[in-house]
C-alpha positions in Angstrom: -13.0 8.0 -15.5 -13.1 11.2 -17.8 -9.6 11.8 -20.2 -7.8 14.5 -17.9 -7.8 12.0 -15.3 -6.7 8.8 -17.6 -4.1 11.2 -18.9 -1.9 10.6 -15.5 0.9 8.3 -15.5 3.1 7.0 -12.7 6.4 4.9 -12.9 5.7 2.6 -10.0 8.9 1.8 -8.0 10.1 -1.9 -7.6 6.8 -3.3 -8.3 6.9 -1.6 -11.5 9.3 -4.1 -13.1 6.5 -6.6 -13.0 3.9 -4.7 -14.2 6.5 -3.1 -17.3 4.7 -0.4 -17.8 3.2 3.2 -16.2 0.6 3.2 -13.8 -2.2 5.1 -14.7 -4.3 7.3 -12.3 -7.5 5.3 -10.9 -6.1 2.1 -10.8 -5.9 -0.1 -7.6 -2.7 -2.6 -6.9 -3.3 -5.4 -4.1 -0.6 -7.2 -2.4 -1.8 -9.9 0.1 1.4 -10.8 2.5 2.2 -13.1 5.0 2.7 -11.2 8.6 6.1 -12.2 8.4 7.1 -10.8 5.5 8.9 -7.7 5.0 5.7 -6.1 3.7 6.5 -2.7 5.7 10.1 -2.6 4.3 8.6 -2.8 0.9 6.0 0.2 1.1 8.2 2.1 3.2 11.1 2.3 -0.2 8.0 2.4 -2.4 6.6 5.5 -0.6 10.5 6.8 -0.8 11.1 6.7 -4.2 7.3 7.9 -5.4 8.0 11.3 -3.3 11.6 11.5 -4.8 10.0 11.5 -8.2 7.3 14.1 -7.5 4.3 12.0 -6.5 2.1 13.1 -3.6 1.2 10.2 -1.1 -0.9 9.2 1.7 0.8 7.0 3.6 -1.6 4.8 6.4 1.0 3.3 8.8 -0.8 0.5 11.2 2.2 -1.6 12.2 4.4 1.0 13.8 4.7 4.4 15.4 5.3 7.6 13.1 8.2 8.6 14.6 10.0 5.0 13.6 8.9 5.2 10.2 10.3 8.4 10.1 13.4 7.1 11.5 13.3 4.8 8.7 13.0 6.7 5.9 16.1 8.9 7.3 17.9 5.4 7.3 16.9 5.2 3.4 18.1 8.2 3.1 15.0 10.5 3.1 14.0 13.5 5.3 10.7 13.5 5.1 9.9 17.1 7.1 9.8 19.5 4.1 7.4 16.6 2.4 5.2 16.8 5.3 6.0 20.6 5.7 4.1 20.8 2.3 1.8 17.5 2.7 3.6 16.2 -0.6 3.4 13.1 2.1 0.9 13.0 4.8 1.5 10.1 7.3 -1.2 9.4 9.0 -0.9 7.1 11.8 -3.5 3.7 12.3 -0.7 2.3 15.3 -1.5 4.5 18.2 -5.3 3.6 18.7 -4.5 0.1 19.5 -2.4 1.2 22.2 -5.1 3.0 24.1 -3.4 6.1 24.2 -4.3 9.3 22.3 -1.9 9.6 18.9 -0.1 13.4 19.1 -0.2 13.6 15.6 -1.4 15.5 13.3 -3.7 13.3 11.4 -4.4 9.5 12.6 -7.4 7.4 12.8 -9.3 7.3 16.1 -11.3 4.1 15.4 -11.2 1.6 12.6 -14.9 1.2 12.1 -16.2 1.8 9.1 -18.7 4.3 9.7 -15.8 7.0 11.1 -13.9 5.8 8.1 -16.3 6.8 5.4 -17.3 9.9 7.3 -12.9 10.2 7.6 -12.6 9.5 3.8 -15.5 11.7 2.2 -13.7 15.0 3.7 -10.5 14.3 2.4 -11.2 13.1 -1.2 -11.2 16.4 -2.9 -7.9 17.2 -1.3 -5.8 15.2 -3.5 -5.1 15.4 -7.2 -5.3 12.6 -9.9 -2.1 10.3 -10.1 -1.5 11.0 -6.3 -1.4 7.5 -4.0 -3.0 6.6 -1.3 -0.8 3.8 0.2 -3.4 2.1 3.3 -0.3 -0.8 4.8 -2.8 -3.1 6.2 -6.5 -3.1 5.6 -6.8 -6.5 7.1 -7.4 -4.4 10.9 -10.1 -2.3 9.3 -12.2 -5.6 8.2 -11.1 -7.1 11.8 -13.1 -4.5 12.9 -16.1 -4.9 11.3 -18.7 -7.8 10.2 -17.9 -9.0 6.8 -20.6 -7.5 4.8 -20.4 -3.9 6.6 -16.9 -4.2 5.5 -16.9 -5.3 2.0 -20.0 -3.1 1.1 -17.7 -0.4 2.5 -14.8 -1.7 1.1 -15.9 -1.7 -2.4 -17.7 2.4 -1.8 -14.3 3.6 -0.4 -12.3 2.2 -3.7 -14.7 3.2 -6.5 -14.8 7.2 -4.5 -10.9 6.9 -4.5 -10.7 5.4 -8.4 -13.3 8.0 -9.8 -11.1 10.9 -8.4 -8.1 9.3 -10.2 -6.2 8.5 -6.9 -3.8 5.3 -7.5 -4.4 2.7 -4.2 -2.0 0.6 -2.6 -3.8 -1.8 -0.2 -2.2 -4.6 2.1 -4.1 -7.9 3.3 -2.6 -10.2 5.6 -2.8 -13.3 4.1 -5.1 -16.4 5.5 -6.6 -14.9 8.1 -10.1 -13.8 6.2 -12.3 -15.7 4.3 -12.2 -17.0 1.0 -15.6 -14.5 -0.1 -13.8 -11.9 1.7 -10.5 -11.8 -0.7 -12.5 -13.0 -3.7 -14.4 -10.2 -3.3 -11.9 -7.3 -2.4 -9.5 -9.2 -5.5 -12.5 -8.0 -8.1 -12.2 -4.1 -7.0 -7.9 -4.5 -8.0 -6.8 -4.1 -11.1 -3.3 -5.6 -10.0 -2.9 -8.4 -7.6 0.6 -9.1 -5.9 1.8 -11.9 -3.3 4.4 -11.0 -0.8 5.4 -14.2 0.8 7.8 -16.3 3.5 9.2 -19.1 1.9 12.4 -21.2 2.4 14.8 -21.3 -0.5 17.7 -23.2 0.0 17.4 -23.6 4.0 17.0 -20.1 4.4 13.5 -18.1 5.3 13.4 -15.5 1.9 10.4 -12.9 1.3 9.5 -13.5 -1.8 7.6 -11.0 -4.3 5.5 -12.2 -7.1 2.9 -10.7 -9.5 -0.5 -12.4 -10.1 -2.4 -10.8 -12.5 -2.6 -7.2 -14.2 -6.1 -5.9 -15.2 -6.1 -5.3 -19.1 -1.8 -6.3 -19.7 0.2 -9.3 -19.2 2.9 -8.8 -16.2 6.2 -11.0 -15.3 4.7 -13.5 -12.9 8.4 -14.7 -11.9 9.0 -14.8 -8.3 11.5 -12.4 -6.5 13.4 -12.2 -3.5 13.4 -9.3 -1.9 17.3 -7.9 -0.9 17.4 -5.5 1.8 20.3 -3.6 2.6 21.5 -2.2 5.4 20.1 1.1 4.7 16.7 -0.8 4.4 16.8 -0.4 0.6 14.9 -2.7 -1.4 15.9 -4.7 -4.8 14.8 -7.7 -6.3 16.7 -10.6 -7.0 15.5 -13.8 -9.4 14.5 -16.1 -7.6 15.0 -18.5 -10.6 18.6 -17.5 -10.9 19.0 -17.9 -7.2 18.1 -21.9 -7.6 
């Protein structure tokens, strides 16, 4: 990566109190959660406060319709039309092809194979700057979709193309369901690794977030609960101090 695009720094939101320091443009954060987690609560305020600060996002949705997200994000508190107006956010929706019906809008995927996604992904690489996120909520479908190798041949392609344009990646695994090659292998393109998990804590089911490893930096590897208001607003909360 040349200097102009090392140069760009991003505060990361929530997450960024584990890593304890900026993000810088080009580098890749994976999160591998457990399906019932509240993985989509915690991109959804991530995505929020990014474009409240300024930064441009891509925002891959696969567990829900647009139209709820967007009802979502006006619960946090965010109107996201004069984003989209202006594609500071472009949501692009991966939900609607598993429903067999055509997705009215603007951009959304039309298959998950990874030929159309490569084709998908060369087009639009130029039309992003450095520091800007690409936030993709579960992956997992895409190598569903595909025979291991085709996918993690593509897999590693697609992040080294987003990473030498200086884009910052968010990617989501569902836990347990691949194979152990298959998230060794996607774990070596990430220069963060995070765990978003279901656990019981004092008889109650908590998601819990925890930090793994940062590439290059040492990170709080404490677990937190995730608190979730009723304006779908995310903090984090000790766990530690909670027992």
């Amino acid at each position: 990566m040349n200097a102009e695009l090392g140069a760009v720094e991003v505060e990361m939101p929530i997450v960024g109190q584990l890593l304890r320091r900026p993000l810088k443009s080009g580098k890749v954060l994976l999160f591998l959660f457990d399906p019932d987690s509240q993985w989509p609560v915690l991109t959804l305020n991530m995505v929020a406060d990014l474009l409240l600060k300024g930064t441009h996002v891509l925002y891959v949705v696969t567990s829900r319709t647009l139209s709820d997200v967007r009802g979502d994000f006006r619960k946090c508190g965010l109107d996201t039309t004069s984003y989209e107006d202006d594609e500071r956010l472009v949501l692009s929706d991966a939900f609607t092809l598993k429903t067999g019906h055509p997705s009215a809008e603007k951009y959304h995927f039309e298959s998950l194979n990874v030929a159309d996604l490569s084709i998908m992904s060369s087009k639009s690489l130029e039309q992003w700057s450095p520091g800007s996120v690409r936030v993709f909520e579960n992956v997992s479908e895409v190598a569903e979709a595909s025979e291991e190798k085709t996918f993690l041949r593509f897999y590693r392609t697609w992040i080294s193309r987003l990473v030498t344009t200086g884009r910052i990646v968010i990617d989501g695994f569902v836990r347990g369901i691949h194979s152990d090659a298959l998230y060794n292998s996607v774990m070596t393109s990430a220069d963060g690794i995070f765990e978003v998990r279901t656990e019981e804590i004092e008889g109650r089911l908590e998601s819990v977030l925890r930090a793994r490893s940062f590439r290059g930096g040492a990170v709080d590897t404490s677990k937190y609960l995730l608190r979730i208001d009723d304006n779908l607003s995310v903090s984090l909360e000790s766990a530690v101090k909670r027992s």
